[in-house]
Each structure stands twice: as C-alpha cells, then as structure tokens.
C-alpha positions in Angstrom: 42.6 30.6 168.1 39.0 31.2 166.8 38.1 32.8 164.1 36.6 35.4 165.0 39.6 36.0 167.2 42.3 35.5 164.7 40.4 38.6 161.8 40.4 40.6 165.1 44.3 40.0 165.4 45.0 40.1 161.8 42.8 43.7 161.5 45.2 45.5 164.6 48.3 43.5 162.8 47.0 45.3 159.6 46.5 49.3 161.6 49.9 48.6 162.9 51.5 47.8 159.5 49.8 50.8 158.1 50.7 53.2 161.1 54.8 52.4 160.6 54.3 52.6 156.9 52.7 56.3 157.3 55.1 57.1 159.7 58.1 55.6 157.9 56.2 57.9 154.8 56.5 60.9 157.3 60.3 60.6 158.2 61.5 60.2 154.5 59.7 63.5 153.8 61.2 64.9 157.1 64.9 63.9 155.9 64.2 65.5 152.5 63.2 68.7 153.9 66.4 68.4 155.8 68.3 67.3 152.6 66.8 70.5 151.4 67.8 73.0 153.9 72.0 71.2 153.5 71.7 71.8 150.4 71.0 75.2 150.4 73.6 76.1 152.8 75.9 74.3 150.5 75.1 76.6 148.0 75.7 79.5 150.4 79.3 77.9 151.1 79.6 78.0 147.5 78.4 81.4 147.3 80.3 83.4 149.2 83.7 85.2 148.3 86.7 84.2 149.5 88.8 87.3 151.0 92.0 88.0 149.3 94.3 89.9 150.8 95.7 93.0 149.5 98.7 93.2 147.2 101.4 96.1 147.9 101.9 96.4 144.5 98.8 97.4 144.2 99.3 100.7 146.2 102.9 101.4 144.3 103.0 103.6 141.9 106.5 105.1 140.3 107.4 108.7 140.9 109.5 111.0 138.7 111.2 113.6 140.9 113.7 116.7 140.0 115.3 119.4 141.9 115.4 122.7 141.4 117.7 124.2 144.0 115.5 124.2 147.0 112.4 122.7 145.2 111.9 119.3 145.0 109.2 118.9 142.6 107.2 115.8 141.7 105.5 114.7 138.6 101.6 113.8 139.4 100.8 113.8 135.1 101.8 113.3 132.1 99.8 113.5 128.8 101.4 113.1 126.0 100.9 114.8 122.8 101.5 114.6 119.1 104.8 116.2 118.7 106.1 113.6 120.7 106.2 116.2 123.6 104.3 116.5 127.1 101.7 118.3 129.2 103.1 117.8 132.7 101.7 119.1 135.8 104.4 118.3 139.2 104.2 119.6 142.8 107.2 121.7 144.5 108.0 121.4 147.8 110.4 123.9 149.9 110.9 124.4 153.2 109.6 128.4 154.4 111.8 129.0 157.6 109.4 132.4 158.1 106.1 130.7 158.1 103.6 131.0 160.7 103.3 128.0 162.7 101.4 126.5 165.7 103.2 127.2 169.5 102.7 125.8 172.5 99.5 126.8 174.1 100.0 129.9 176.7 97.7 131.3 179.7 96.7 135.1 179.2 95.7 137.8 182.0 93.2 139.8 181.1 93.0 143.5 182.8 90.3 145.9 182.1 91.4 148.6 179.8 90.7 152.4 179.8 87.3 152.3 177.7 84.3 150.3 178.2 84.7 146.5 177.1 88.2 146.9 175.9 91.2 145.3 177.8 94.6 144.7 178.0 95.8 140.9 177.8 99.3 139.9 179.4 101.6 137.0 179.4 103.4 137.2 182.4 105.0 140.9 182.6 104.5 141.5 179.1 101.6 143.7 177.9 100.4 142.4 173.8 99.4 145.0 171.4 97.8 144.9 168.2 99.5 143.6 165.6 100.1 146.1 162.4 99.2 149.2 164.4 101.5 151.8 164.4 104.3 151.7 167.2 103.7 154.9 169.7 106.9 156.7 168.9 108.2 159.8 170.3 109.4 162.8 168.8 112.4 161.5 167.6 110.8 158.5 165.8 112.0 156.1 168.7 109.4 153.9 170.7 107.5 155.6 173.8 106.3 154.0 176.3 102.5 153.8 177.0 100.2 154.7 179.9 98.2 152.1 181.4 94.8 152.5 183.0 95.4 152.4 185.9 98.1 155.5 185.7 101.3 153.6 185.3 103.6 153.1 182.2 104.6 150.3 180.2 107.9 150.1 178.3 108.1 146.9 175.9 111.9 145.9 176.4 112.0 144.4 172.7 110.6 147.8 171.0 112.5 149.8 173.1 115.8 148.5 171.7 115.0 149.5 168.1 116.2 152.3 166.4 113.9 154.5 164.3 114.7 152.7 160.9 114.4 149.2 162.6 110.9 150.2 164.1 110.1 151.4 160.4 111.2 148.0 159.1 109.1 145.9 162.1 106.1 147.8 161.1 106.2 146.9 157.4 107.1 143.1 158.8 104.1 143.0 161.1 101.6 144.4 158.0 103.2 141.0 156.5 102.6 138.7 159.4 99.1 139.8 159.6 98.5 139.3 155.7 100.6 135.6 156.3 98.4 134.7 159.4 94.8 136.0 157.8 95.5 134.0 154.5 96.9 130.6 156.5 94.1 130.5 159.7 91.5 133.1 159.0 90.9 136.7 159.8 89.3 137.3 163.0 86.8 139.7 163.7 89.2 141.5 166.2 92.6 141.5 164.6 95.8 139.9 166.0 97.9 140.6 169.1 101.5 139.9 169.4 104.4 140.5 171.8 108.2 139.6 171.2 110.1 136.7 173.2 113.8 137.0 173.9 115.4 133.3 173.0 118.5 133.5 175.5 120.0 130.5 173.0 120.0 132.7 169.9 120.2 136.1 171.8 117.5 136.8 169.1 113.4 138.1 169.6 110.7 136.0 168.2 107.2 137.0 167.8 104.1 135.2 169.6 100.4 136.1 167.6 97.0 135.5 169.1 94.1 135.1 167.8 92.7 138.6 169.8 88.3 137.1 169.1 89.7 134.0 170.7 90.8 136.1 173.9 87.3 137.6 173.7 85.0 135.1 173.0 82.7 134.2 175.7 83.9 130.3 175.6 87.3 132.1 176.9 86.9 131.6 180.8 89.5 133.8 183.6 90.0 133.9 186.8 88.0 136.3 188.8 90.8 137.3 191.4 94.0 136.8 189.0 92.5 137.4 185.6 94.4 134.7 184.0 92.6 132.2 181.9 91.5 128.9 182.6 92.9 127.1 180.0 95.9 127.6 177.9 95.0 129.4 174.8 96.1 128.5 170.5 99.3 130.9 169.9 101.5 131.1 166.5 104.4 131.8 165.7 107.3 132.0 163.2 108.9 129.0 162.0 109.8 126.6 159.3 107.1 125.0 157.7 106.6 122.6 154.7 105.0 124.4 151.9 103.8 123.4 148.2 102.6 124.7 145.0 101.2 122.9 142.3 102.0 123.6 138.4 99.8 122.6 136.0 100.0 122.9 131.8 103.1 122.9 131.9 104.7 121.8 128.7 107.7 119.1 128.5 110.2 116.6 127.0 111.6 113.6 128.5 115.0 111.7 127.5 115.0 108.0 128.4 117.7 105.5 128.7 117.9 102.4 126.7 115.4 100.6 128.9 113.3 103.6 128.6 113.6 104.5 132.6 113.4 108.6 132.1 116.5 110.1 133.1 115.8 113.9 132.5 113.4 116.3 132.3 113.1 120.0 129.6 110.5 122.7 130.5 109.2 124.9 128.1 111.2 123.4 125.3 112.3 125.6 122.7 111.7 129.2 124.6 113.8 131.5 125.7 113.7 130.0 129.2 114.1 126.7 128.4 115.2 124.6 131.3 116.7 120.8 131.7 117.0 118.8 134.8 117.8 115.4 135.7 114.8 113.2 136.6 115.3 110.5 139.7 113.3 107.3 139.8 111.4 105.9 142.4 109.1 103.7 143.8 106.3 104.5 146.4 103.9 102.3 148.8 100.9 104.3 149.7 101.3 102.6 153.0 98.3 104.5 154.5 96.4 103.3 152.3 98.0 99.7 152.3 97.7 99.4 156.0 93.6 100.3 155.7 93.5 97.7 152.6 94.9 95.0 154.7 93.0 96.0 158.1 90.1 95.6 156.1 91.3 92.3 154.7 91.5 91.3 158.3 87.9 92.1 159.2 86.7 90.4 156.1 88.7 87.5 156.6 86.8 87.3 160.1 83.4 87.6 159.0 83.8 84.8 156.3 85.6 82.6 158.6 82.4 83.1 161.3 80.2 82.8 158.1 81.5 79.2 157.8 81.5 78.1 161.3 77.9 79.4 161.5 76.9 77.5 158.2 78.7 74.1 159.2 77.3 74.1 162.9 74.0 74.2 161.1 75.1 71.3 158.8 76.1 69.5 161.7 72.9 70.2 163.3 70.8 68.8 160.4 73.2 65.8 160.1 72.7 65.1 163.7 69.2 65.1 163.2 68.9 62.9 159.4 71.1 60.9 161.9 68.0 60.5 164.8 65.4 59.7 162.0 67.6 57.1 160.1 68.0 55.3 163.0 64.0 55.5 163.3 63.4 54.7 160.7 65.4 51.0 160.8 63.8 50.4 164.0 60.2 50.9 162.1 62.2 48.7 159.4 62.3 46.2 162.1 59.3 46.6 163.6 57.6 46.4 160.1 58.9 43.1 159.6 58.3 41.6 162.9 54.7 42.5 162.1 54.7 41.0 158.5 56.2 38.2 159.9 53.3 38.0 162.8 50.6 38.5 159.7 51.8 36.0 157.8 51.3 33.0 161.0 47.8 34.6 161.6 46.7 34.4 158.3 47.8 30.8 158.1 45.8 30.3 161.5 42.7 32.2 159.7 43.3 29.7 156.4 43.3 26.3 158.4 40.3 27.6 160.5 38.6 28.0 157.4 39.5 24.7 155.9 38.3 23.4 158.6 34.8 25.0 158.8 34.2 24.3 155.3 35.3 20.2 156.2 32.8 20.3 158.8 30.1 21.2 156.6 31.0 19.6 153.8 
C-alpha cells in the first residue's frame, strides 16, 4: 500500500471511529432519557394510594332503646352535664293504624256536571263527592239522595246506611281526614274527593281520597266515548303507617351495671312526673351505608389495579426499548474495535512506508 493510499484509509478508519463514538454518545443519552421516564413512573407506583377496604365497624354505632308501651323510642344524644345528669334527645316510633296511606292506583270516569266546567268523577257505579262538605240530609237528618244532571238520582249505598248521629259523627271524621291528608301530601287547589268501599272480608266501609286538582289537571287524559281516564290515577287511603316524633332537651339519668353497659333510663328526674324505664343495648350496621363504602372500595380497587397495569406496560415498553439500544450499542462496541484494530495495522503500514522514504533518502 502507498502512502498516499494508506493516510487516505487511515482518515475514513478515523470518520468511522468518530461516527460510532458519536453515535454510541447518542444512545447512552437515549437510555438515560429512558432511565428517566422509568423512574418517574416508579415514583408514580410509589405515589399512589393503595385502596383499603371498608371496615363494618366503622358504620356500627351502639343504640340505647326503651319502651314506652307502644313507643319505642331511641336515643340519638346524650350530653352530659355537671350534676352528673343528662341532656337527651331520642326518637319514638308507633305504629298509627288510622293514617293516610298510598292505594293502588284506580281509573276514574268523568261526566259533565250541571254547571259549566264542573263534573262528576266515578269509579265504577259509585259517584265521589267532596270530602268535608256537608252530607245532603233530609228532613229527618238522614242522607238524601242527589239528582244528577242528567235528571236521575243517586243514592250512595254506604251513606245511606247511617243513622243521623253516625252521619254527624262521619262529618266530623272527614273534617279530620282532610286536615290528616292536607298536612301529610299537600292541599290541593280543589279539595279532596272520597267515596266509601265495602271490604266483604271485614263486612266493614273504608274510605278512598283523591286528589280532586289531579282529576282536573290538564296532564289528566279520558276517554272521549267512555270518559274514563287513560291512566290509573294516585288514590289514599286509611291505613297503618309508621310514624315518629322527635324529643329534644329532654333531661335524664342513667344507671349502669358494673361494666358500665346502661341498663335504665329516668326522665325528668326529680319532678312530679318523673319516669324510669329499662334501657336495651344494641348494636347497629348502617348497612346502607356499608354496602355504598364497599361498592366504592370496589371501583377504587379497579382504577388502581388498571393504574398499575397501565404504568408497568409502559415500563415494559421502555425496557423493551433500553433492551434494542443495549444491544446496539455492543454491536458498535464491536464494530469500534474491529476498527481500532484495522487502525492500528494501517498505521504500522503508514510507519514502515515512512522508514522507508526517509532510508531512501538518506
């Protein structure tokens, strides 16, 4: 090889060298931008809040209960004060077997009545009147039947049945079902109507309101030909019903056992209506509220397990790829010292062609 020939090979041995070495320079700053981005999502990992699930105990509280004939009251306070006595406040619960109540839905006829945009409303054969309005009566005090518009009469078989002190007594008793039905669902605009139901079971009459706006109102839709309406329509009734009143201020004393569990219960001590009861126990799960706890324990627990998978499958993305440009960057490892190595015998080459040239002239 000449000389000439040999610098020329040395020089494109010497680019190469320095090409691998910047690109070996560009893959270690590729791997720590890639160490980088692991390490943040490590820090993520380390981050985030592991779910725990909900405890029962949690949503368990102890109740102090006492009877009082048909009350069943329950403690919701307790503050105690200086005397050693208590400010109490407890609910009591009782069953009201006269209470108005939701009935089954019911389909009403409407007829036109005998002045403009009045009418009559039936279920069935039985005509509804207004509820607390006098009962038409006859001389004698007893229930007359009434003339419909269209000329015929009406005679309500329940009313009908009722002496003069009983129809006395059912007036009074519907002034109280209207006051009962206005304070539990409203008063309407238009009052109430009722009508009495024969239960062939108890041979006894029950009274059926409705809500007489509701029969009116222009979301109400009937039949053109029959009059009946299109869809059944909200009715009440009587019936037992849960009912509750709270008592609040109340003062108290408590007598405890010897593990301090309280085992009765004096209101008003030292008054004149002083009153002890014994005091039950208990312990009770808010499982509404348990059930929601853990429900949303469940949807946490999913989003941090789909939190991880997401985070690893970018880990293992980024290893995958230090991976690729390790491997690189041994095979410019290689390559670099297959070059070094080819250097090395050129510049030998270049030394004895300059010995020699300087031998020749020398």
């Amino acid at each position: 090889m000449g000389m000439a020939a040999s610098q020329a090979r040395f020089l494109g041995l010497t680019a190469r060298k320095t090409n691998t070495e910047y690109e070996g320079q560009q893959i270690n700053q590729q791997r720590t931008v890639l160490s980088n981005q692991s390490a943040n999502y490590y820090n993520q990992l380390l981050g985030m809040t592991v779910p725990v699930p909900p405890s029962a105990a949690d949503y368990t509280k102890t109740v102090y209960t006492f009877s009082d004939g048909a009350l069943d009251n329950s403690i919701s306070s307790m503050i105690a004060t200086k005397d050693g006595e208590y400010i109490i406040s407890y609910t009591s619960t009782w069953t009201n077997n006269f209470a108005p109540i939701t009935a089954t839905p019911v389909l009403y006829t409407r007829a036109t009545g005998s002045a403009i945009g009045e009418y009559n409303f039936w279920v069935g054969a039985k005509l509804l009147r207004k509820l607390g309005e006098a009962i038409p009566r006859d001389a004698e005090g007893k229930y007359q039947e009434v003339t419909l518009p269209d000329g015929k009469t009406y005679k309500d078989e329940y009313l009908s049945s009722l002496s003069k002190d009983q129809l006395d007594a059912l007036e009074k008793e519907e002034q109280k079902y209207v006051e009962e039905l206005n304070e539990k669902y409203g008063e309407p605009k238009d009052g109430w109507l009722v009508r009495y139901v024969l239960n062939t079971s108890t041979n006894t009459w029950a009274p059926y309101f409705v809500n007489k706006s509701t029969l009116l109102s222009d979301n109400t839709k009937y039949n053109d030909e029959t009059g009946i309406s299109q869809s059944a329509i909200k009715t009440y009734t009587i019936g037992a019903a849960k009912e509750t009143e709270e008592n609040k201020g109340i003062k108290a004393r408590f007598e405890q056992d010897a593990t301090g569990r309280i085992i009765s219960i004096t209101l008003k001590p030292g008054e004149e209506d002083e009153v002890t009861y014994s005091v039950k126990t208990n312990t009770v799960t808010d499982q509404a509220k348990y059930d929601d706890a853990m429900n949303q324990y469940e949807y946490d627990k999913h989003e941090y397990d789909q939190s991880i998978q997401e985070i690893n499958a970018k880990i293992e993305i980024i290893q995958a790829e230090d991976r690729n440009l390790e491997l690189r960057l041994k095979q410019l490892d290689t390559e670099q010292e297959a070059i070094q190595t080819e250097m090395d015998a050129v510049q030998k080459v270049i030394e004895k062609n300059t010995e020699s040239t300087f031998k020749t002239f020398g």
